[in-house]
DSSP file (Angstrom, degrees, kcal/mol; ACC not computed):
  #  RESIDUE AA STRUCTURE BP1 BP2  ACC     N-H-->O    O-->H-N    N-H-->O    O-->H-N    TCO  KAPPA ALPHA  PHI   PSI    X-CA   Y-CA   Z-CA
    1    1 A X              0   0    0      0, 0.0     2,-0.1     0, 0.0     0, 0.0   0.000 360.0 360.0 360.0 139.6   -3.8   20.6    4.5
    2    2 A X        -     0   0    0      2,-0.1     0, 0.0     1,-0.1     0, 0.0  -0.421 360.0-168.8 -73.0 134.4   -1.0   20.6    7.2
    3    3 A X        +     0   0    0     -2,-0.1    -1,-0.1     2,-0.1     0, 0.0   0.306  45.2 133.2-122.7  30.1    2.0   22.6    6.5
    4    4 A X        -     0   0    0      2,-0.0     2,-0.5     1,-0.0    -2,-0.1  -0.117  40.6-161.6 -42.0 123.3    3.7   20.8    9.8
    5    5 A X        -     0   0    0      2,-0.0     2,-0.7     0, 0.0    -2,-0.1  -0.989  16.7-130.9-140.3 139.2    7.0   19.7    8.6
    6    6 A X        -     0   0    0     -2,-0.5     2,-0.4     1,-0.0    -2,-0.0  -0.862  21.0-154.0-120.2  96.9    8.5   17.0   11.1
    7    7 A X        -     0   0    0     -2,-0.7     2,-0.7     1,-0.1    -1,-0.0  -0.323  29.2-103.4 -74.6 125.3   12.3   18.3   12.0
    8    8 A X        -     0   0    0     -2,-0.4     2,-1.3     1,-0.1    -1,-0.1  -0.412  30.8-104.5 -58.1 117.1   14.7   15.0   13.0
    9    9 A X    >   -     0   0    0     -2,-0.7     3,-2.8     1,-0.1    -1,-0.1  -0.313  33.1-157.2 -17.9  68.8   15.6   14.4   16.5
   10   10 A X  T 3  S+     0   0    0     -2,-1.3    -1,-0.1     1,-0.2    -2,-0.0   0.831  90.6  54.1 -17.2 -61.9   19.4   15.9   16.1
   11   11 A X  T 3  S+     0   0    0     -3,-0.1     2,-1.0     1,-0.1    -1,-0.2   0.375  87.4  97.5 -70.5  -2.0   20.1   13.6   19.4
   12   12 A X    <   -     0   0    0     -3,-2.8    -1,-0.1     1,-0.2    74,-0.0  -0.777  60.4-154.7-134.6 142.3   18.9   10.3   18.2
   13   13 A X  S    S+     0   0    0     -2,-1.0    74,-1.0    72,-0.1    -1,-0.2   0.745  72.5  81.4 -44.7 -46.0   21.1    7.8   16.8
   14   14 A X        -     0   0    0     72,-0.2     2,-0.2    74,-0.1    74,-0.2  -0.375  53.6-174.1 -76.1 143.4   18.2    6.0   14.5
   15   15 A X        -     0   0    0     -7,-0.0    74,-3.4    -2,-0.0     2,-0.4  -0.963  14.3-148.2-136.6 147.0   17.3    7.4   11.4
   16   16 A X  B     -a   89   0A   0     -2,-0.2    74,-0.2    72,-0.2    60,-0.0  -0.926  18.0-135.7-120.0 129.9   14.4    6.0    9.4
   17   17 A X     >  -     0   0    0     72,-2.8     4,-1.2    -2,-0.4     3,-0.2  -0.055  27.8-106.0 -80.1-170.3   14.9    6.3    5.6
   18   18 A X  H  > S+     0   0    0      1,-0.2     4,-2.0     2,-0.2     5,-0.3   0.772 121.6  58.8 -84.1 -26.4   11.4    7.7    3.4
   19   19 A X  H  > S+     0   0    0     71,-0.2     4,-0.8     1,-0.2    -1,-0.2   0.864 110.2  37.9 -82.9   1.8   10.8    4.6    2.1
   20   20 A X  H  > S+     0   0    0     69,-0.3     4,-2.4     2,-0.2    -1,-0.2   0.843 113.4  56.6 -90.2 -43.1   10.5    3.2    5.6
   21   21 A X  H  X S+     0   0    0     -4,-1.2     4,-0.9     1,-0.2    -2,-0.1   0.930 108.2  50.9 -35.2 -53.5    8.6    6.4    6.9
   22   22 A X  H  X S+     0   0    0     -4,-2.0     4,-3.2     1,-0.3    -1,-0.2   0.729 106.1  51.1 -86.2 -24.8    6.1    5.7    4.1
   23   23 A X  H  < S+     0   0    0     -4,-0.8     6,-0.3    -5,-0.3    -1,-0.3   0.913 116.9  45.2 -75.0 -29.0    5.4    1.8    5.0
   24   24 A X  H  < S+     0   0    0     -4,-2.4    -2,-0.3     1,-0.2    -1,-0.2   0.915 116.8  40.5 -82.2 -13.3    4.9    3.0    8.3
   25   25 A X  H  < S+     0   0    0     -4,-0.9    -1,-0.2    -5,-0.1    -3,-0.2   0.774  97.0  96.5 -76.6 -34.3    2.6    6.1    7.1
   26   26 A X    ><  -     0   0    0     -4,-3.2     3,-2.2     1,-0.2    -3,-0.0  -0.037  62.5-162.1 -61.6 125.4    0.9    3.8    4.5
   27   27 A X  T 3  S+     0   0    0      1,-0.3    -1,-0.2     4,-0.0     4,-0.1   0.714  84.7  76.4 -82.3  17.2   -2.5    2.4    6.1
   28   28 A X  T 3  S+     0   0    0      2,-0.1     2,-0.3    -5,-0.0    -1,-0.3   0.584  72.8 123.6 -84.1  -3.9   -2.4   -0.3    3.6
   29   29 A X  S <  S-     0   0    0     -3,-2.2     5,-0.2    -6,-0.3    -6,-0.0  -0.646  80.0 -99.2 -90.1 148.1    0.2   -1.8    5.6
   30   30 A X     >  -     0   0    0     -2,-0.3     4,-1.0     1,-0.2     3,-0.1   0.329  32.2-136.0 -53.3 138.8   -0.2   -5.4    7.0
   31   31 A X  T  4 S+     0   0    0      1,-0.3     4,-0.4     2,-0.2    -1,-0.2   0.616 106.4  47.8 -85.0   3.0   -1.4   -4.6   10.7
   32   32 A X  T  > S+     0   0    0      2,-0.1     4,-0.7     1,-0.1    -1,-0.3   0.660 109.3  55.1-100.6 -29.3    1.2   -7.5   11.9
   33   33 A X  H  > S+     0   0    0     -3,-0.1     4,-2.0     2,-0.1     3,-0.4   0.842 100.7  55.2 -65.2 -31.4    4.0   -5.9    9.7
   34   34 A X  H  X S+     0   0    0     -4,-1.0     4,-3.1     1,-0.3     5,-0.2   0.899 107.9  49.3-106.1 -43.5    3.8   -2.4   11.2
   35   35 A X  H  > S+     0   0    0     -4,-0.4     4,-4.2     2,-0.2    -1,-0.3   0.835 109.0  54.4 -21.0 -60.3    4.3   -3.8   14.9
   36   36 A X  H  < S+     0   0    0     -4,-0.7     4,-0.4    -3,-0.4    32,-0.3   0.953 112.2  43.0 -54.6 -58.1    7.3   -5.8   13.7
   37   37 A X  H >< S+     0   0    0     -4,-2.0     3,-1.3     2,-0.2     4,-0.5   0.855 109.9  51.8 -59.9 -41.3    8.9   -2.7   12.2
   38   38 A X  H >X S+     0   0    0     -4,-3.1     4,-1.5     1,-0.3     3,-0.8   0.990 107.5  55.1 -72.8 -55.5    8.3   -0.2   15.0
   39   39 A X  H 3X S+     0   0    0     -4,-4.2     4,-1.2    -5,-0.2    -1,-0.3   0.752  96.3  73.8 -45.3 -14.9    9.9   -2.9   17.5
   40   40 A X  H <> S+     0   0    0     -3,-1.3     4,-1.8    -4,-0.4     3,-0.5   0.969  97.0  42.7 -58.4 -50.7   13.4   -2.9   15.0
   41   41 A X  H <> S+     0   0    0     -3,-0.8     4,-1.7    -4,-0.5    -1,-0.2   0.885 119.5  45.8 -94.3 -23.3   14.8    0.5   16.0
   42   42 A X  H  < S+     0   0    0     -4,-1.5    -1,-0.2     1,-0.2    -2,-0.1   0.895 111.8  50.1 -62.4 -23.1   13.9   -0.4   20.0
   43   43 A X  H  X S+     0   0    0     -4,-1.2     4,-0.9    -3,-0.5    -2,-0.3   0.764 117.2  47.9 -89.6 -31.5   15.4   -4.1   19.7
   44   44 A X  H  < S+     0   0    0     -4,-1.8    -2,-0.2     1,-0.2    -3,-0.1   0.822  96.8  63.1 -88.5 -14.3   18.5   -1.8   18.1
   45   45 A X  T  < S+     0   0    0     -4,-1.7     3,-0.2    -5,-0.3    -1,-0.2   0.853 107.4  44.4 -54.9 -27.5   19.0    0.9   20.7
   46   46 A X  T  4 S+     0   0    0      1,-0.4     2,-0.2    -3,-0.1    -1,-0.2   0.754 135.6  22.1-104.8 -19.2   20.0   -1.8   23.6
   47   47 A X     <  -     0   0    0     -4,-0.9    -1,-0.4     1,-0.1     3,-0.3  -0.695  59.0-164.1-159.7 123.2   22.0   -3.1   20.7
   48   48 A X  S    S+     0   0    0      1,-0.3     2,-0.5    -2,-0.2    -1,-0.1   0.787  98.6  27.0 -72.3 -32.4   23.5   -1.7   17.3
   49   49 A X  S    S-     0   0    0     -5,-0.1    -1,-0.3    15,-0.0     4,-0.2  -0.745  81.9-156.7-121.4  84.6   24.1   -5.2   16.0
   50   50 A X    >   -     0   0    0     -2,-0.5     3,-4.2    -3,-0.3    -6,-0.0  -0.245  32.5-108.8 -74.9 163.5   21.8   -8.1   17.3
   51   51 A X  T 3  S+     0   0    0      1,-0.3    -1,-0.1    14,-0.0     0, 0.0   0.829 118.5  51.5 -76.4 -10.7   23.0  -11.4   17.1
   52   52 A X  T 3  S+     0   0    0     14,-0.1     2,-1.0     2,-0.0    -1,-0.3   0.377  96.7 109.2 -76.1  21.3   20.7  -13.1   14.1
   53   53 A X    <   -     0   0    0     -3,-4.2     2,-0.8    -4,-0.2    12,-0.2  -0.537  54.5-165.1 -95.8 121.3   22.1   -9.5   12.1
   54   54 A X  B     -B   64   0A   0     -2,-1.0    10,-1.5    10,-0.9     3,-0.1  -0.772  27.0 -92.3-132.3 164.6   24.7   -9.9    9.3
   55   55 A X        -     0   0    0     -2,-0.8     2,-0.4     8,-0.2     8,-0.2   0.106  37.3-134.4 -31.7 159.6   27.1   -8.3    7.2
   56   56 A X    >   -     0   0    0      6,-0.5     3,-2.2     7,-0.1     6,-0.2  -0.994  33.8-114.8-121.0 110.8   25.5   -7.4    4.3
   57   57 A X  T 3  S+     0   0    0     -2,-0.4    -3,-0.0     1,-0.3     0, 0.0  -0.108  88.6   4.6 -65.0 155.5   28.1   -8.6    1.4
   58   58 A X  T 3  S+     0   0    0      1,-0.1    -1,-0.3     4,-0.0     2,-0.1   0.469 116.0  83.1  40.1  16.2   29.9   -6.2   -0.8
   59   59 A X  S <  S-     0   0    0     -3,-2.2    -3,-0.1     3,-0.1    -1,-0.1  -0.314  76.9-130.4-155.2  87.9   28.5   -3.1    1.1
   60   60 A X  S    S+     0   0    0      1,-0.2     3,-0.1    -2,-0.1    -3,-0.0   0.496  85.3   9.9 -23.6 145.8   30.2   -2.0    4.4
   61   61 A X  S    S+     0   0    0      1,-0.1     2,-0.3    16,-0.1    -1,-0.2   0.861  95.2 138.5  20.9  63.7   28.6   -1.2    7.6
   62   62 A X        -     0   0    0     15,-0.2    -6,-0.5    -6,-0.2     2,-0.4  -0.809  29.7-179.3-118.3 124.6   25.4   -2.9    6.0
   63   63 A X  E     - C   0  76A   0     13,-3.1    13,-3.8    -2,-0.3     2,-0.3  -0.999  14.0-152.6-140.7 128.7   23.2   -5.3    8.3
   64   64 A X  E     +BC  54  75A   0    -10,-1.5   -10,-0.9    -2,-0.4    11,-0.2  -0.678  11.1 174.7 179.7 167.9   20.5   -7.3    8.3
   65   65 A X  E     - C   0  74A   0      9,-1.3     9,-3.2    -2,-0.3     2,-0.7  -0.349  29.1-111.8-117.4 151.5   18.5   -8.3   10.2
   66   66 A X  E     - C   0  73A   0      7,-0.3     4,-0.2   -14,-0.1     7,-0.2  -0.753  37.1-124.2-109.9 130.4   15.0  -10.4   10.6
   67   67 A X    >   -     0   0    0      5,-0.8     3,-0.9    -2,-0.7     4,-0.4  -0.077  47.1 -76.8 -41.2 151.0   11.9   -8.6   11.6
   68   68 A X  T 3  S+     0   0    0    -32,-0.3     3,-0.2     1,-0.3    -1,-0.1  -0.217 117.5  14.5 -42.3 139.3   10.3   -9.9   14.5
   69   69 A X  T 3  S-     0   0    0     -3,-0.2    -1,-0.3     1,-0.2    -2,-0.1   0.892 126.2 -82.2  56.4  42.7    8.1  -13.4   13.9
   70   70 A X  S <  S+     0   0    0     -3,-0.9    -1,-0.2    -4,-0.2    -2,-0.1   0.845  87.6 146.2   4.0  74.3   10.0  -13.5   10.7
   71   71 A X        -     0   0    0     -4,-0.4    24,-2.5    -3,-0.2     2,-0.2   0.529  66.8 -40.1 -89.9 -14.5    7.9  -11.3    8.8
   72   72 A X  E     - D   0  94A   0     -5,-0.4    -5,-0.8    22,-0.3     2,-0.6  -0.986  61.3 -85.7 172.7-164.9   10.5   -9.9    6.9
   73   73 A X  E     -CD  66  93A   0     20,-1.5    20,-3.5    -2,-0.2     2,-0.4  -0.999  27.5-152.9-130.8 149.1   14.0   -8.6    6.8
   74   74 A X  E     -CD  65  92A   0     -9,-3.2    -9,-1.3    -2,-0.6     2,-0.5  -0.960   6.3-155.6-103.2 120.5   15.4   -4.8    7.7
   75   75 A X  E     +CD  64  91A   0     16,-2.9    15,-1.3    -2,-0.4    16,-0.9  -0.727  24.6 161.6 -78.2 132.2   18.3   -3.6    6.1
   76   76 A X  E     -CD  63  89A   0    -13,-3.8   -13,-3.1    -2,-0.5     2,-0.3  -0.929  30.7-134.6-142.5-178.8   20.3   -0.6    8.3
   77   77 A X        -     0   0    0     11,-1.3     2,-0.3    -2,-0.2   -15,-0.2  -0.997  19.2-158.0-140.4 130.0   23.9    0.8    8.2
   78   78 A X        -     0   0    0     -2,-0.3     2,-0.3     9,-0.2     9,-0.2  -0.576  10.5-161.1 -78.5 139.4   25.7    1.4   11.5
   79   79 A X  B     -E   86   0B   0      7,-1.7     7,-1.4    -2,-0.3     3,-0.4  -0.692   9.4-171.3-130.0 119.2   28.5    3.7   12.0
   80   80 A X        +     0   0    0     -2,-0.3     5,-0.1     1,-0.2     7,-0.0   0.198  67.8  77.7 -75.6 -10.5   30.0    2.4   15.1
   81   81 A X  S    S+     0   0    0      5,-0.1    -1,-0.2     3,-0.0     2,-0.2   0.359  77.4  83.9-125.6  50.2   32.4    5.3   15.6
   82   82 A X  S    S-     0   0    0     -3,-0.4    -3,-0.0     2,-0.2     0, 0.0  -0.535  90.0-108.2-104.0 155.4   30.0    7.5   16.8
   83   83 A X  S    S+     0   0    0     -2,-0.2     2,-0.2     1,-0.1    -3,-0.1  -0.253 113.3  17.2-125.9  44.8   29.0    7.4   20.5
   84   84 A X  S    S-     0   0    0      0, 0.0    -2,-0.2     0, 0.0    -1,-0.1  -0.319 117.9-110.8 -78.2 169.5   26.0    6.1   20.7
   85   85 A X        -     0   0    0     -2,-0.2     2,-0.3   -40,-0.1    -5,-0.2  -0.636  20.8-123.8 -81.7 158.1   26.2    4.7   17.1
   86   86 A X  B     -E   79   0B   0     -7,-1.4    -7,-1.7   -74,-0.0     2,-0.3  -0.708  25.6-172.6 -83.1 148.2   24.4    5.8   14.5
   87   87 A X        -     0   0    0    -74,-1.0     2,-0.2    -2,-0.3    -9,-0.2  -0.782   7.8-161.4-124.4 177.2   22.1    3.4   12.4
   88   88 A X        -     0   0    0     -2,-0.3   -11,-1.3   -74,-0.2     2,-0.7  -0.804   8.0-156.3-158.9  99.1   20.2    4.3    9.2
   89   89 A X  E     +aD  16  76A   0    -74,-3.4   -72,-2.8    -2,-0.2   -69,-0.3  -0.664  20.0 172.6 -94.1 122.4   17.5    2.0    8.6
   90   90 A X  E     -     0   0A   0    -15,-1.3     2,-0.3    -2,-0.7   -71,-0.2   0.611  52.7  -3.0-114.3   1.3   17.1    2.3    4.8
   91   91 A X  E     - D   0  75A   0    -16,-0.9   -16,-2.9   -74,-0.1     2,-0.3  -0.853  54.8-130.7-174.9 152.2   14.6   -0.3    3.6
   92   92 A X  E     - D   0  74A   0     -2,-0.3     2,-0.5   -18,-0.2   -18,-0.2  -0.943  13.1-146.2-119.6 153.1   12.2   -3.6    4.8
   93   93 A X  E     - D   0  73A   0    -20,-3.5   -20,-1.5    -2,-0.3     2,-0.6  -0.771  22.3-154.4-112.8 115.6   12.1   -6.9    3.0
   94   94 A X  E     - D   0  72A   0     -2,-0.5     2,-1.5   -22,-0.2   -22,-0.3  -0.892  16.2-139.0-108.6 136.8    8.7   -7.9    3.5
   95   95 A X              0   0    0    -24,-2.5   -23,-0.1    -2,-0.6    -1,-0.1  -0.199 360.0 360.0 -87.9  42.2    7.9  -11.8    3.4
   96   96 A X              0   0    0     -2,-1.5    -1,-0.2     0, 0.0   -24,-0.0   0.545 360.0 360.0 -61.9 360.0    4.4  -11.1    1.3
């Protein structure tokens, strides 16, 4: 057993919530979902809001957005008045 404890980048904007950590740690996940997911936070770096992403009603600086090949949906939250912004991707909507 490991006792490797995995510190956050301080200097980058994306943050991945645990349950998102954990689809991407699980190997039970779908081997076309995992792709999808890893490509979100690259497809948000060049932009904090892409254009299919939208407000998330009733819950401020809330997005989302659909995984690539519409596989699924990712929820994140921006705050834009940060320089670069920060996002916090806190859960995926999987299209099982």
């Amino acid at each position: 057993m490991s006792d490797h404890v995995e510190v956050p980048d301080e200097d980058d904007p994306i943050t991945l919530s645990p349950a998102v950590e954990e689809l991407l740690d699980d190997p039970g996940t779908a081997p076309d979902l995992f792709p999808a997911v890893v490509a979100f936070p690259v497809d948000v770096r060049e932009n904090a809001v892409p254009h299919l992403s939208m407000p998330v009603p009733g819950r401020p600086g809330m997005h989302s957005a659909p995984l690539r090949r519409d596989l699924g949906l990712v929820e994140y939250a921006v705050d834009e008045e940060q320089d670069p912004p920060r996002i916090y991707v806190s859960r995926i909507l999987r299209m099982d």
